[in-house]
N, C-alpha and C positions, 0 to 999 in steps of 0.2 A: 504494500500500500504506500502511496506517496506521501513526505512530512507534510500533511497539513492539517490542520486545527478541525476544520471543518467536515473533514472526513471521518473522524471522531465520532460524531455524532449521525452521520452517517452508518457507520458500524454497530453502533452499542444500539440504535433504534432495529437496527437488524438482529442482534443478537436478544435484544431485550424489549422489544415492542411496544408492550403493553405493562410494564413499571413505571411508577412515575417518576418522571422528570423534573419538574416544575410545580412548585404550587407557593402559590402567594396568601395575603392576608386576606385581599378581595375574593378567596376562593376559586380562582382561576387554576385548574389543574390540568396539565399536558401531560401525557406519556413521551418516552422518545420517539416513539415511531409520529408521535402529533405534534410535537416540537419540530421535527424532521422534517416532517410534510410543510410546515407554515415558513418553514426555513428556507427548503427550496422555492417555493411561492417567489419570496419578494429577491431568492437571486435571480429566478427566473424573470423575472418584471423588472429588475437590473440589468441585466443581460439584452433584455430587447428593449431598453430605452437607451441602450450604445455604452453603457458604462467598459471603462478598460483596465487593465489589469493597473495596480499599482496607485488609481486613483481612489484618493482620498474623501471621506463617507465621514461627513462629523453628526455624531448623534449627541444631541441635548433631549435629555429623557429620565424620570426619572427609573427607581427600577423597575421592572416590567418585563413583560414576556414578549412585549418587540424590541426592547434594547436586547433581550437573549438572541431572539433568533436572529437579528440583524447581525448582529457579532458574527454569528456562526456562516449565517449566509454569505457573506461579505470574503468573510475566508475564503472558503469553498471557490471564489470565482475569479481570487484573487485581487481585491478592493483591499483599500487599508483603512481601517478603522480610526476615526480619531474622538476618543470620548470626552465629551464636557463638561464643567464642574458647572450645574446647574445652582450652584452657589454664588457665582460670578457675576458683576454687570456688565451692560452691554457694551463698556469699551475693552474690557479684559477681554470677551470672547471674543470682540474684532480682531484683537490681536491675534489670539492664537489661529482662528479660521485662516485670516491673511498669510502665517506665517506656515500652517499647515498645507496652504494651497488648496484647500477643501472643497469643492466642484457643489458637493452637494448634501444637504442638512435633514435631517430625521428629527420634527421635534414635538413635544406636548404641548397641550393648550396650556398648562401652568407655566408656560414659558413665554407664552404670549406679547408680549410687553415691549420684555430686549428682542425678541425676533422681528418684531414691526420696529422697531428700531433701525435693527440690523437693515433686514430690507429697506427701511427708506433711505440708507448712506450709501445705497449704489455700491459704485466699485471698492470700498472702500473691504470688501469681502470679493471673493472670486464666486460665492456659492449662484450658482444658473438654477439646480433644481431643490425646492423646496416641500417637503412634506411633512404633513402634522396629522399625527396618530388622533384621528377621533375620538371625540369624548361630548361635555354637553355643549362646547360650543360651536359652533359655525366655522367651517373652513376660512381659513382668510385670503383675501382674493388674490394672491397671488400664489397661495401652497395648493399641493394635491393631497388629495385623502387617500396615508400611507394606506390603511386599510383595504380601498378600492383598488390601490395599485399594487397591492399584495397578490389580493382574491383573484385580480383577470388573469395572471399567470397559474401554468397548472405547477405540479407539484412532483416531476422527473428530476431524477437527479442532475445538475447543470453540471457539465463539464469541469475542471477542476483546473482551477485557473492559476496557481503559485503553490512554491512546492519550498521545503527547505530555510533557504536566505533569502527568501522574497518576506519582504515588510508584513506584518498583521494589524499591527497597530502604534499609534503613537498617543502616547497617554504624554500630556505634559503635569510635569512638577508644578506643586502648590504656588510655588512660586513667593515663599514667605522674607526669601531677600531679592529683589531682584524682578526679570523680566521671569516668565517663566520658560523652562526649558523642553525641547519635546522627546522624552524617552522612546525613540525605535526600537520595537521586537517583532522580531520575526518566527515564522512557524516554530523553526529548532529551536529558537531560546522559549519559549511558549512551552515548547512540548520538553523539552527540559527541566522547566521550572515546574513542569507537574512531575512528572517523572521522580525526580528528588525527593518533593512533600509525599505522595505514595510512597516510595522506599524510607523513608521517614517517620513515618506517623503509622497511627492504628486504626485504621477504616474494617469494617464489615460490612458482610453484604448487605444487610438491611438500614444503613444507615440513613438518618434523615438529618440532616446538614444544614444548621440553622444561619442564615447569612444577610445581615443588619446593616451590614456597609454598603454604601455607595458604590453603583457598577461603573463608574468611571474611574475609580480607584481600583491599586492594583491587588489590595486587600480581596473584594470579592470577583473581580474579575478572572483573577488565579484560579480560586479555589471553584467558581462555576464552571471551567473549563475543566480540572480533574475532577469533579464530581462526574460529569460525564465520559471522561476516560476510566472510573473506576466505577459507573455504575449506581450510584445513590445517589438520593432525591435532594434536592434542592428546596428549603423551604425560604422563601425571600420575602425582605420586608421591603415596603414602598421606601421608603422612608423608618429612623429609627422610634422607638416610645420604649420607654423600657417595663409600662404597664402590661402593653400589647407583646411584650417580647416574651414576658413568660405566659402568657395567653398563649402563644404561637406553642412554646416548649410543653406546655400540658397540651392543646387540643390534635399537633400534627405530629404529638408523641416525638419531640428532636432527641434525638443522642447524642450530638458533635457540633463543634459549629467554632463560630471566627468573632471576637467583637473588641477593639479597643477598650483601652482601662475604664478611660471614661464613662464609656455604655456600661460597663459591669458594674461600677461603681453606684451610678444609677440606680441601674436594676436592686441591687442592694438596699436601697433607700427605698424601696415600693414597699410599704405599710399590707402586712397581712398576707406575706409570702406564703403560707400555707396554704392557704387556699388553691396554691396553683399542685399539680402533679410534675415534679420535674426528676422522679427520682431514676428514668432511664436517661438523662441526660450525663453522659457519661466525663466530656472534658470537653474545653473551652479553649485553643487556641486565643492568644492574648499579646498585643504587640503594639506596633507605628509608637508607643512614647513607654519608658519604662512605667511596670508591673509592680504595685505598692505590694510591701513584701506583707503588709496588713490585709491589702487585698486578695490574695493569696490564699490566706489562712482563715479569713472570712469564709472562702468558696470548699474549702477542704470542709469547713466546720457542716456546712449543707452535704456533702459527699459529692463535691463535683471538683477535678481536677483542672488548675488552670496551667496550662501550657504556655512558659514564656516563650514569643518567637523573636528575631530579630530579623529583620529584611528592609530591603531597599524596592522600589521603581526599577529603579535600573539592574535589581537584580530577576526581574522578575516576581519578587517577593521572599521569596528563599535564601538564609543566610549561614541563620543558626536557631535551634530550636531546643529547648528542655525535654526530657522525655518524661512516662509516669512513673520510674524507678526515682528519680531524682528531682524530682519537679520540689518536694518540700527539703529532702535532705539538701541540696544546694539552692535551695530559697535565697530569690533573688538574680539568681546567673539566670541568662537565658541560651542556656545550653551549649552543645556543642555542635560545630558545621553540620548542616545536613548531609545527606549521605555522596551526593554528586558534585559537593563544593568544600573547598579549600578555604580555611580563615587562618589570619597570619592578625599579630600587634604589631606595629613597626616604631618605631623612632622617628624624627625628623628626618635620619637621613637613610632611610630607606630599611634600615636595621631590625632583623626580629628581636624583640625586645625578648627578657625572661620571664618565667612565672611570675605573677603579680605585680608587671611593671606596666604602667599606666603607656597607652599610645594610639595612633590610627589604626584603627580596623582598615584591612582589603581583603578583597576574598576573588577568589577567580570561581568558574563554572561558566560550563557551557550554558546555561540560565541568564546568561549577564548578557545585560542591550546588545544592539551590534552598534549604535551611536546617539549623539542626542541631535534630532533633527537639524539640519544647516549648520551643524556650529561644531566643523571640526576640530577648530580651538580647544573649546572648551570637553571635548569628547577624547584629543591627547592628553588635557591635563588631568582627567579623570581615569581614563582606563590605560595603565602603564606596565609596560611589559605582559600582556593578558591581564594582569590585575587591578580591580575596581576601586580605585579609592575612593570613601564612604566619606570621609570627614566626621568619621565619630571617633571618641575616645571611649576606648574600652582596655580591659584588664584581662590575662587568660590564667586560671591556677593550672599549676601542676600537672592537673588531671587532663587539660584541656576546655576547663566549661570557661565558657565568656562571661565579663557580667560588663556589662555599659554602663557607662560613664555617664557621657555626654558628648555634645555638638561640639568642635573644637571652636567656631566661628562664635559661643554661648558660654566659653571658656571665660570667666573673670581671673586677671591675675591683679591680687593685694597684697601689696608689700611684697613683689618679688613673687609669691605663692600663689601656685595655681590652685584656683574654686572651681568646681563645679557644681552647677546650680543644679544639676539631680540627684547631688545625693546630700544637698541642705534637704529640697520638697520630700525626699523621701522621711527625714525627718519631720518637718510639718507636719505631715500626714499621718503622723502618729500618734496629732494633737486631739482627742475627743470631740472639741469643740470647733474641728478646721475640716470641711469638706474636699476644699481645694487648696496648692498650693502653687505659685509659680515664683521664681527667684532671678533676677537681673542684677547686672552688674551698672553701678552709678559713679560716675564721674570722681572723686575725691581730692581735695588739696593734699590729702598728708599718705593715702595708699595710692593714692593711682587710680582704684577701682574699689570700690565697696560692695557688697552684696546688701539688695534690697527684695525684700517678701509682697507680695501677693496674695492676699489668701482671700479665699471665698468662706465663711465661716457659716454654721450651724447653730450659733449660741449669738443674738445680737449685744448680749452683754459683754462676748470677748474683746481686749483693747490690745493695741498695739504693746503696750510694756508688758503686757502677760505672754504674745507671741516674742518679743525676744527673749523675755526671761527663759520660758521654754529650752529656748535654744540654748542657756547657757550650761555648758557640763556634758551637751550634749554633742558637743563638737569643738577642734579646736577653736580659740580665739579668733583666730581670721578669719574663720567660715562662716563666723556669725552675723548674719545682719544688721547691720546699723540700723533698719529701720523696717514698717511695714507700711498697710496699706490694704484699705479693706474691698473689693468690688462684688457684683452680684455673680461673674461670671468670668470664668477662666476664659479668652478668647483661644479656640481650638481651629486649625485646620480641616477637614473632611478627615483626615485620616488619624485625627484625633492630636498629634503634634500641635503644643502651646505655640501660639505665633508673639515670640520671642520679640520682635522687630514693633509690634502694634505696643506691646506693653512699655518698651521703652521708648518710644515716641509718648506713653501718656505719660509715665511717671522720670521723666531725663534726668532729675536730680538739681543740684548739687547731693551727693550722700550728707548724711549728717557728721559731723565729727567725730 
């Protein structure tokens, strides 16, 4: 069979027909072989409106079972995928269209807005053909109804259009300093980066895979494409609610599933958790921002294992992962390389560092981008000698387990000594009365840099001189905050990574003395 994503699912609807594939909260349930069918549909309806190999398909959608089958379809005929952060406004996504070269747009009525936007700035986009998934409102007069343009194609399998090193998709980064960047992968790093999480992790056949992140991120976009190379159902949320998320876990009976700290964190705070059945929910992949070693041991105390993972974008998602032997005995590492990838510490100058010596993470595997779109520049200073450099600071013991650090570009140095600001919050967060924590570094006459707190708090009585006394004893001298600072809401990226950049533009400082 040829490398491609989309043949995937082609195959398992053949071997497996009538299991299901898909089902969402609105009740929408597909089998493979009915995923399949609606899959070939709109490549077939691709296909005879002249689409050609290589060009670029941006869907702004949220999750849904036509941003699935478009994925898959699009494959299959050789189209590259470019996913939207329906979080974005409509100058951001100009960007990225423009920069993607995007012919042509797949989008919801909840997006209505920036897309009439979009459209009325002309060239200012390349996009020619426009479609919007029906729902209750009115097509707009310049889009076709994807549905109608689905349904007129039949449902033969289309010829298979990219195979191997031909592009799949280009998922651009958050974009939390900076322009943002477009992560290219292609079929093999695709089917690699599944390939690894399977040889990795513990699936069964009956598995039902509960999946709360955004499909424009490479958090679920991954794991929906080995769900289908391993067979188990997909249970997908529009959108997250952490109310609705253990509704999901009791009523579609989940076993397995993927959700940032923050979402589980959440979920944790839902009043009257009993009520729900979640007791075949067996473990919780857990990752994009470090894993509170409280939260952790919360999720043990219910009988569900959280799996710290660590990954990139640009790895496809796969890095390093904990397993269930050691998920609490090394509480807090998030494990060791997956099975198909390489992780080193290094030095500044290139150097593997020793057991529990602080340094950049790189990791190679055939999983890693083939580039980040137009910007070879920035795609030599990234991927060096095969290997990916992350820009995280991490640590590896003895044994081999990782535990991260932090962002090196998030790095405070005071007084000469380097902070990192995740492993003050993971202190905060040990405060009873501190829901959230995030920690920045502020300007200082006398260190340089001083660490400044963040917190989202639980108790409106907490004050700032109880959040640093806290700290005091609890860390050295320099690590401690000079100051805090109370808001209602940690600002989070999609992928749940604090945006570092937003908080120090509110709070710049001077630090206090």
């Amino acid at each position: 069979m040829q490398r491609n994503i989309g043949l995937w699912l082609t195959k398992r609807a053949f071997v497996n027909p009538h299991r299901e594939a898909y089902v969402d909260e609105f009740d929408v349930r597909l089998t493979f072989a009915e995923l399949n069918a609606r899959c070939n549909r709109i490549a077939n309806a691709f296909r005879a409106a002249g689409i050609e190999k290589g060009e670029r398909v941006a869907l702004l959608l949220m999750n849904s079972a036509e941003f699935t089958e478009a994925y898959f379809a699009l494959g299959k005929i050789g189209a590259v995928v470019v996913p939207l952060n329906w979080r974005l406004v409509a100058d951001e996504l100009a960007f990225i269209l423009k920069d993607a070269g995007a012919k042509r747009l797949i989008f919801g009525e909840e997006f209505m807005d920036n897309v009439t936007d979009l459209h009325a700035r002309g060239d200012a986009t390349d996009i020619e053909h426009w479609l919007q998934v029906e729902g209750e409102q009115e097509i707009a007069f310049f889009a076709e109804s994807y549905q109608a343009f689905r349904d007129a194609a039949d449902d033969t399998e289309p010829p298979v259009g990219a195979s191997g090193d031909d592009m799949l998709y280009i998922m651009y980064t958050s974009g939390t300093t900076g322009l943002p960047k477009g992560v290219v992968h292609t079929h093999d790093t695709s089917i690699w980066g599944c390939v690894t999480i399977v040889a990795s992790t513990y699936y069964q056949e009956t598995d039902r895979f509960l999946s709360p992140l955004p499909m424009f991120h490479v958090g679920a976009l991954t794991p929906i494409t080995m769900n289908v190379y391993r067979g188990i159902t997909t249970i997908v949320m529009r959108s997250f609610d952490p109310v609705r998320a253990w509704e999901l876990v009791d009523k579609e009976k989940v076993t397995i599933g993927l959700a940032v700290p923050a979402m589980l964190n959440f979920m944790l705070q839902v009043p009257n958790r009993e009520r729900f059945d979640y007791s075949q929910w067996r473990w919780c992949i857990s990752g994009a921002a470090p894993v509170p070693e409280s939260l952790i041991e919360a999720y043990a105390d219910l009988g569900l294992e959280i799996h710290q993972i660590y990954g990139l974008t640009e790895s496809c998602g796969p890095a390093c992962l904990i397993d269930a032997e050691n998920a609490l005995v090394k509480i807090g590492s998030t494990g060791k390389a997956f099975f198909h990838t390489d992780v080193k510490i290094v030095d500044a100058q290139g150097n593997e560092c020793p057991p529990n010596t602080t340094g950049e993470v790189i990791l190679r595997g055939d999983h890693v981008m083939r580039e980040y779109w137009n910007r070879p520049e920035a795609t030599a200073e990234t991927i060096v000698d095969g290997w990916l450099h992350t820009g995280d600071v991490a640590r590896m013991d003895e044994d081999g387990f990782v535990y991260i650090e932090d962002r090196i570009k998030d790095m405070i140095i005071s007084g000469g000594e380097n902070v990192y600001p995740a492993e003050i919050e993971k202190v905060l967060q040990t405060h009873p009365q501190i829901s959230e924590a995030a920690v920045i570094g502020q300007p200082s006459e006398t260190w340089g840099e001083s660490p400044f707190a963040i917190v989202v708090r639980n108790d409106a009585s907490l004050t700032e001189a109880e959040v640093l006394e806290f700290c005091n004893g609890r860390m050295a001298r320099f690590k401690q905050p000079k100051g805090a600072a109370f808001v209602d809401e940690v600002p989070r990226n999609p992928s749940g990574k604090i945006l570092k950049r937003i908080l120090r533009e509110e709070f710049p400082g001077p630090a206090a003395v």
